[in-house]
MIKE-258460 format. One line per 4 residues: number of its first residue (from 1); for each residue x negated, y negated, z of C-alpha. Coordinates in pm, 1 decimal, m for minus. Layout:
% MIKE-258460
NUM	X,Y,Z; ...
END
This chain:
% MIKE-258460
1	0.0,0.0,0.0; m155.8,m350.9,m106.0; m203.5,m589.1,158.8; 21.9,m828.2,18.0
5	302.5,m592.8,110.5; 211.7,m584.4,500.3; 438.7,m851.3,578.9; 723.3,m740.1,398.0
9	689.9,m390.4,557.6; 653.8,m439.3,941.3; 857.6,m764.9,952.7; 1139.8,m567.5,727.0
13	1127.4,m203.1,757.0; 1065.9,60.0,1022.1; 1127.2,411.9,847.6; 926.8,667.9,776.9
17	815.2,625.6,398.8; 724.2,300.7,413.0; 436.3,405.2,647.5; 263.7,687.4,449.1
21	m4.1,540.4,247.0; m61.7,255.7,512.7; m410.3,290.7,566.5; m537.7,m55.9,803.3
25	m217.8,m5.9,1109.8; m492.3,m161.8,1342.2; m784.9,m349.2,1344.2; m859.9,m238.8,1680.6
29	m932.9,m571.1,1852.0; m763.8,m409.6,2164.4; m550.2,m740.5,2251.9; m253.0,m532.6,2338.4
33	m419.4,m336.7,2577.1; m670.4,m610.8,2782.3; m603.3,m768.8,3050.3; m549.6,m1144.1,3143.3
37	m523.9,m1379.8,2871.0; m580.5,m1326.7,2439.9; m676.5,m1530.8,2173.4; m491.6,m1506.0,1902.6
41	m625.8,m1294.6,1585.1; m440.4,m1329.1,1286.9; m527.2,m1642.4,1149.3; m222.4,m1896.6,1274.4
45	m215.3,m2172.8,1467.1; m19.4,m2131.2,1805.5; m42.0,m2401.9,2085.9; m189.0,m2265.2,2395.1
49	116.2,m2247.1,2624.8; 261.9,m1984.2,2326.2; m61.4,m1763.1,2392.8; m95.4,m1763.9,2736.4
53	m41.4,m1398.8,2804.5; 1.4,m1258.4,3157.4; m263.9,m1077.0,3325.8; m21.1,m718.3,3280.8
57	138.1,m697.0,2994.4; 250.6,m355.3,2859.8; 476.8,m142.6,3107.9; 326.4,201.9,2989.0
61	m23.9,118.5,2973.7; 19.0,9.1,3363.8; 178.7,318.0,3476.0; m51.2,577.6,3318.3
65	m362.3,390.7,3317.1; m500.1,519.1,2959.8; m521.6,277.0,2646.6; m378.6,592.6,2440.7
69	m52.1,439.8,2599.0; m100.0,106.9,2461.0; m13.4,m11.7,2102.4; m368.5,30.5,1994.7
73	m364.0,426.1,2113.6; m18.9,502.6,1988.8; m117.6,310.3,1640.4; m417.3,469.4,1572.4
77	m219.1,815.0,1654.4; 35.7,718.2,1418.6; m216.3,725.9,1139.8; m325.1,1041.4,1194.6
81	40.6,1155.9,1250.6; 142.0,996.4,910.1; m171.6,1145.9,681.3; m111.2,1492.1,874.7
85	m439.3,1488.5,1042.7; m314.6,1592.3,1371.8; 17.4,1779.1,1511.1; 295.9,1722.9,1679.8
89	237.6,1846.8,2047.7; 454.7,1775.5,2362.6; 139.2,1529.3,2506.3; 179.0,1339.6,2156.8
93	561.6,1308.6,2185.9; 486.8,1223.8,2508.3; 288.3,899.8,2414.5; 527.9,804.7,2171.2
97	826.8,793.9,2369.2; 734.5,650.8,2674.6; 669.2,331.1,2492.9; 922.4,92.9,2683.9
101	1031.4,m78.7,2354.3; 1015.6,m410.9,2531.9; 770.6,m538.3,2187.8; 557.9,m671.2,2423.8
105	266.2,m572.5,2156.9; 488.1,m720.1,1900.6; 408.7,m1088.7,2040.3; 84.9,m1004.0,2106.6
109	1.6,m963.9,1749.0; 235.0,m1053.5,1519.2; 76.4,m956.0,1217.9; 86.3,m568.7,1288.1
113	394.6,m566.0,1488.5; 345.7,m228.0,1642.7; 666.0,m141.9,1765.7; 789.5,m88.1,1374.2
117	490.5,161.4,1345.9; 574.3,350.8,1685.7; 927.6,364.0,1609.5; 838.8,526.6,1228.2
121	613.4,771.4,1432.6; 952.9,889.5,1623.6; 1113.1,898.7,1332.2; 814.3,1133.7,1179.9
125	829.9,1350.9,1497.6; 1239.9,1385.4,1483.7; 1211.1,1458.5,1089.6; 978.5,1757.0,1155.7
129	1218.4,1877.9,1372.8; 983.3,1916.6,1694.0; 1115.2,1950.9,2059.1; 1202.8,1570.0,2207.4
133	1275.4,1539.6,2579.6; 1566.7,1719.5,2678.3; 1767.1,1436.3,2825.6; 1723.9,1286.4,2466.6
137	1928.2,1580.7,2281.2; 2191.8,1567.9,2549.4; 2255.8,1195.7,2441.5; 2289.7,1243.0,2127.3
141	2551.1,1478.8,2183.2; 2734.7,1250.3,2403.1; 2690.4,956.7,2151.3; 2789.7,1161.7,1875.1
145	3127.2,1342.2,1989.4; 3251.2,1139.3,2282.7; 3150.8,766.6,2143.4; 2935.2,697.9,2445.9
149	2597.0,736.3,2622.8; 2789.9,904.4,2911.2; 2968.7,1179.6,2758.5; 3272.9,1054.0,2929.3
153	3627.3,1068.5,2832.8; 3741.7,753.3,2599.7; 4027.8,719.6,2886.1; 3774.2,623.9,3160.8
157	3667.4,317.8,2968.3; 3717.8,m36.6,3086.0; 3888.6,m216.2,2813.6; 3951.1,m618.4,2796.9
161	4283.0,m726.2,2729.5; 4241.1,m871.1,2382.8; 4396.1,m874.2,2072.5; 4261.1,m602.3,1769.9
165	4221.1,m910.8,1532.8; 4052.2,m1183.9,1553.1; 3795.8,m1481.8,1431.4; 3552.7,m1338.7,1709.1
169	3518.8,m957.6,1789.6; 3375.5,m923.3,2187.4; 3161.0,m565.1,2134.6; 3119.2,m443.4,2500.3
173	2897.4,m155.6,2473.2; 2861.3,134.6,2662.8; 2745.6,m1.5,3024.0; 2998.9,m281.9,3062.3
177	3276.9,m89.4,2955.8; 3173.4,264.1,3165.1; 2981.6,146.7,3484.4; 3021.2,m234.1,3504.0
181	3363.1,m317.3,3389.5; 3352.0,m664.2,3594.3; 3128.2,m819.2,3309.2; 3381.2,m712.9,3024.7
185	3687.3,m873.8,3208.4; 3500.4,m1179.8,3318.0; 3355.4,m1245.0,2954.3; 3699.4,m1152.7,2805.3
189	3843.6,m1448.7,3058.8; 3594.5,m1667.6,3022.7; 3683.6,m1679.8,2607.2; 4001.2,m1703.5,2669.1
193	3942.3,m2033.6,2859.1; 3786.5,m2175.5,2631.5; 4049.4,m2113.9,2358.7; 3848.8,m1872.0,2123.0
197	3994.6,m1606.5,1906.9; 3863.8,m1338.5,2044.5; 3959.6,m962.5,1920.0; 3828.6,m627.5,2117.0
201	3807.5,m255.7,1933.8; 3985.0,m142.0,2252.5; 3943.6,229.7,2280.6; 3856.9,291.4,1911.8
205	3512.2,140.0,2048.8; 3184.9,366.4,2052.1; 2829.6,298.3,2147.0; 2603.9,103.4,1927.0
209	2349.3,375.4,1889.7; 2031.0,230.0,1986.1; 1915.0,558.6,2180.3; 1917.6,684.6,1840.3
213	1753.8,426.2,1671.9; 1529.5,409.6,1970.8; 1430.4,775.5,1948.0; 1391.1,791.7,1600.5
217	1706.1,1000.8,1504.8; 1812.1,788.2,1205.3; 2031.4,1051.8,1085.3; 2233.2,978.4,1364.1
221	2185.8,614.3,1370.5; 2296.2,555.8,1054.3; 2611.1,744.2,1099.5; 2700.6,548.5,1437.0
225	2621.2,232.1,1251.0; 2813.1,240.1,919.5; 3150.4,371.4,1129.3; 3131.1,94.4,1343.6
229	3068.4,m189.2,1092.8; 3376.8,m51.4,940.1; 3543.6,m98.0,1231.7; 3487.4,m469.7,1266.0
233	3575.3,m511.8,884.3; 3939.4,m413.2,1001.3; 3975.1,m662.8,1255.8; 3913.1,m904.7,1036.6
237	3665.1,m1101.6,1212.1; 3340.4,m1319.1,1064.1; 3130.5,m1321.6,1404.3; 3054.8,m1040.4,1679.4
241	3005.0,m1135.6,2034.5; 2795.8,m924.3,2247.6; 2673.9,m924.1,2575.7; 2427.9,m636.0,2601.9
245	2060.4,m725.6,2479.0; 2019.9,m370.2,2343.8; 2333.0,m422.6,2167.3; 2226.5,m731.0,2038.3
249	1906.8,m613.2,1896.5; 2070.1,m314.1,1722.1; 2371.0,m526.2,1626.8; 2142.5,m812.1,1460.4
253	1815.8,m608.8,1357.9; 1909.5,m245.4,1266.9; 2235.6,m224.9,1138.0; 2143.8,m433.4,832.6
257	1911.2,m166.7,754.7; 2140.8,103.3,780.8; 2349.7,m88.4,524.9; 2111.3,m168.3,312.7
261	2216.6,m520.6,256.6; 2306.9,m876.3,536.5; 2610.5,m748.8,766.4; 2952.7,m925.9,640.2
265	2961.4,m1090.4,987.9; 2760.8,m1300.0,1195.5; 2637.7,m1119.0,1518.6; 2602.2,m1346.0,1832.8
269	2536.7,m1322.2,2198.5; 2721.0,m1365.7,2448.9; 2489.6,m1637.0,2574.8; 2450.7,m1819.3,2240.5
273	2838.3,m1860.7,2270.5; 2828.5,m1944.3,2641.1; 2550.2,m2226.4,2621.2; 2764.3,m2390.6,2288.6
277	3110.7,m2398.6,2413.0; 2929.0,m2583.7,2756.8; 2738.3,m2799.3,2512.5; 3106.8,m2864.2,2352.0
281	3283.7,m2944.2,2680.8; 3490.3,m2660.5,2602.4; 3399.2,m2503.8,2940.4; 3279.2,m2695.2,3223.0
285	3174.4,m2557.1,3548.1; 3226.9,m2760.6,3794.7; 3232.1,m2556.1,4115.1; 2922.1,m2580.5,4324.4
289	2658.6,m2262.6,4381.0; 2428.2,m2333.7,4616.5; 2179.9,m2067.6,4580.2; 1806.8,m2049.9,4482.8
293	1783.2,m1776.2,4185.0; 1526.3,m1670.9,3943.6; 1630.9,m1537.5,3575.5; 1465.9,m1223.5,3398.1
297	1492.8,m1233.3,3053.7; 1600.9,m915.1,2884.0; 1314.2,m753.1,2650.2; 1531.5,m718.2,2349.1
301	1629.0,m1110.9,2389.8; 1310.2,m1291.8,2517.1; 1224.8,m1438.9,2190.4; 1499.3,m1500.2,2008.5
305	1738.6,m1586.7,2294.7; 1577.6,m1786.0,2581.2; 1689.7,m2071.5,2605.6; 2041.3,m2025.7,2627.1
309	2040.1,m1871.6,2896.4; 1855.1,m2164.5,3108.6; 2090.4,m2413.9,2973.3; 2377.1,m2202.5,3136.0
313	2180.3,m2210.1,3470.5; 2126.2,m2578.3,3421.4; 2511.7,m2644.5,3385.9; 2588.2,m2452.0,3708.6
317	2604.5,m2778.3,4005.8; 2418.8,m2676.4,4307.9; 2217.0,m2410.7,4139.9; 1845.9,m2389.0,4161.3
321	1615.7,m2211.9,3913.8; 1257.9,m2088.1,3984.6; 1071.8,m1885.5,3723.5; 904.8,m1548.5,3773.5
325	528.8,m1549.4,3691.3; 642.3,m1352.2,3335.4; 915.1,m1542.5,3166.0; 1029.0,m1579.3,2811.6
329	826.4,m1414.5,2535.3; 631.5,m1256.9,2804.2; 897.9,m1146.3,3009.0; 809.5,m825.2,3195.0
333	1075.4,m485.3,3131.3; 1362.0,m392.0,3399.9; 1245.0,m16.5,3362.9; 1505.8,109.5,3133.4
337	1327.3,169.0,2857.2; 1564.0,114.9,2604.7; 1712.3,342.4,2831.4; 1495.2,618.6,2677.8
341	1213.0,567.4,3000.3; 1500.3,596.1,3214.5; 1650.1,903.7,3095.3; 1321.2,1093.1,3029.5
345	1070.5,956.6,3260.6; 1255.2,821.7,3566.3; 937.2,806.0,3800.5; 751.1,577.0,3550.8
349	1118.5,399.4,3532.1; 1133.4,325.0,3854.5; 755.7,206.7,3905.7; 777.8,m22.4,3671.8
353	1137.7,m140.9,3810.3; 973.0,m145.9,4158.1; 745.4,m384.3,4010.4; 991.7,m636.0,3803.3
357	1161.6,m709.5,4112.9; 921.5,m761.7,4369.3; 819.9,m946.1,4112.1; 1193.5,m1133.6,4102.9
361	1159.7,m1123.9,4448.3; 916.6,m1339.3,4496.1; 1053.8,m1630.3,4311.6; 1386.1,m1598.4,4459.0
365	1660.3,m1433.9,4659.3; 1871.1,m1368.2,4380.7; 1769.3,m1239.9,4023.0; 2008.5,m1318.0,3760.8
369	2017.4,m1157.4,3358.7; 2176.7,m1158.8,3049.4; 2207.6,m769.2,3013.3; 2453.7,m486.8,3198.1
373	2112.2,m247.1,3140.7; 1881.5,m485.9,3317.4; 2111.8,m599.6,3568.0; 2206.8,m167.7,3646.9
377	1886.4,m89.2,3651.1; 1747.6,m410.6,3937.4; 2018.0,m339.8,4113.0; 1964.8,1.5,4149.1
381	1561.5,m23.8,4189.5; 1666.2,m313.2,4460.2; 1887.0,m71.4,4656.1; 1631.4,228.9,4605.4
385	1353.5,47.8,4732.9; 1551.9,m157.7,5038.9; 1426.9,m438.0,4883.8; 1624.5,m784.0,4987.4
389	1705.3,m895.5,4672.6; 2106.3,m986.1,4495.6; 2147.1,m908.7,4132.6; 2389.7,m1096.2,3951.4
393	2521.1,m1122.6,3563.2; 2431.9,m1482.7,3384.5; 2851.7,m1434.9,3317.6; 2982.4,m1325.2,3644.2
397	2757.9,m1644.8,3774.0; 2906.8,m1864.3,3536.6; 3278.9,m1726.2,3655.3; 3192.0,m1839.0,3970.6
401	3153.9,m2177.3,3884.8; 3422.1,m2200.3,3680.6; 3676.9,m2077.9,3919.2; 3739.6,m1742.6,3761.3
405	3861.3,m1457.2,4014.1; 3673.1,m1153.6,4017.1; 3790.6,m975.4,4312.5; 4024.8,m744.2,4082.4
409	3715.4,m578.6,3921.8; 3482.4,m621.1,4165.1; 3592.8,m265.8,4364.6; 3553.0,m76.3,4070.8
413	3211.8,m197.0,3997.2; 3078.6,m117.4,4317.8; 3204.5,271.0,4258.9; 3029.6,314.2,3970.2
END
């Protein structure tokens, strides 16, 4: 492949094929895997402040203490993988898939962008048909026949009360709609207030498929993708609202490839709306929170959706913002994973959790996100480790200020 095609391929693509005769993946100057700060190495001009990194900066090169873990080790395995050099073995699958997917070696180097190459590595290992982790087969059967990460019955989903056509279509993914049902309702109220046209799926819903994406299984991906693009054709509306970050990504990023051409609809979230109709005067909090809170910015949203978020907070009366040592583009991961860590490697998970919010801790009292995957998985890492620390949803906060009850949800919520 000629050089001149590099930045079509890993700003574009992130399949198999494209990869083969890719030769130069790395040039091995090891940014992604020192520590402290990096200069940057591909030739453009960014400001300081854009490259200061943090001293720790990729989740699985922390926990297991090898650079093979890093985007440099799983890159220059990918080569190998992709010319047939070397096989498939459970340590190699191993390397591959505990990669967080946070991209944090995507905004390290921009010019390679290794997450697209470690994600076509996944994809290689899935197409040869070799043994993933376990937990990983058991999702796709739960994605693929009950509509959901969970496996559970469509009946034991939360559902807004919404319309099935609309100008906006609120997506609530899997999380909000099976274990936190509070952020559904509130966002679905919170819409409503501000006079938006908001349609919901209802129970003809099903998960976005990023597991699958995640994990290399495009087969499946695809499938889960073109059914529910379909699905918001029929409602009729021109922009998707979402409020899960891993949503969002797949939403925005990978379901364009999966069609092959731009979606027919505009995918948003839920912040971006948020932030605009405030910005409008179409919502307007005006009841006081006096707390002290710090905000962690969700992996899949850190540098594309940042500052919405913050001009949320800012809206809030009363409400005091202090930033965690890693914010924005260098935001640190939750411990999900893309819920892949989580499911297959829950002690790594929960170190690197344990870490985010002592991290959050230390800034704050209260820790407040933008995702129902980041805000399950502080809040459980919080309880686990008796830590004294809240957890709250950018939208449940925002409720709050605007005078929205949640006490009708909140029970449920704190079952799940």
């Amino acid at each position: 492949m000629a050089y001149n095609d590099r930045e079509t391929l890993v700003q574009e693509k992130w399949t198999l094929d494209q990869f083969k005769e890719w030769q130069d993946i790395c040039i091995n100057c090891g940014a992604c895997a020192a520590h402290g700060p990096i200069i940057p190495h591909n030739n453009e001009e960014l400001p300081p402040p854009n490259w200061s990194s943090p001293e720790h900066k990729c989740p699985s090169l922390e926990y297991y203490k090898f650079k093979t873990f890093a985007g440099q080790g799983r890159l220059a395995l990918a080569v190998n993988l992709f010319q047939d050099k070397i096989q498939v073995t459970d340590s190699l699958t191993n390397i591959m898939y505990t990669c967080a997917s946070c991209g944090i070696c995507n905004e390290i180097c921009p010019a390679y962008k290794p997450m697209q190459v470690i994600l076509a590595a996944k994809e290689d290992i899935c197409s040869r048909g070799k043994q993933l982790p376990e937990p990983l087969l058991e999702l796709f059967e739960n994605m693929d026949t009950a509509g959901n990460l969970f496996g559970l019955d469509k009946r034991a989903r939360a559902v807004p009360k919404l319309p099935e056509t609309g100008e906006y279509l609120y997506f609530t993914g899997c999380y909000t709609s099976y274990l936190l049902p509070q952020i559904g309702y509130v966002n679905a109220e919170i819409l409503k207030q501000a006079g938006m046209d908001v349609c919901h799926l209802g129970e003809n819903e099903t998960c976005c498929g990023e597991v699958a994406r995640q994990a290399g299984n495009t087969e499946l991906f695809r499938k889960i993708a073109l059914s529910n693009i379909e699905k918001v054709k029929k409602t009729g509306a021109d922009k998707i609202i979402v409020s899960c970050a891993h949503c969002y990504k797949t939403w925005k990023e990978a379901y364009p490839w999966a069609m092959q051409e731009e979606l027919p609809f505009e995918v948003l979230h839920i912040t971006e709306v948020l932030s605009e109709l405030i910005r409008q005067g179409k919502l307007t909090p005006e009841i006081p929170v006096e707390r002290n809170i710090t905000y962690h910015d969700p992996c899949f949203l850190r540098s594309q959706v940042n500052e919405q978020p913050r001009k949320i907070l800012e809206s809030i009366p009363g409400l005091c913002l202090t930033e965690m040592e890693r914010n924005g583009r260098w935001s640190y991961c939750c411990g999900s994973g893309a819920k892949i860590a989580l499911n297959c490697y829950p002690d790594y998970a929960a170190e690197t959790g344990r870490v985010r919010a002592e991290e959050a801790a230390r800034a704050a009292a209260e820790v407040v996100t933008a995702c129902p995957v980041c805000y399950n998985q502080l809040r459980f890492t919080a309880k686990a480790e008796g830590m004294d620390l809240r957890v709250n949803d950018i939208s449940l906060l925002l409720a709050e200020s605007l005078g929205i009850s949640q006490e009708m949800y909140a029970q449920r919520e704190d079952e799940s």
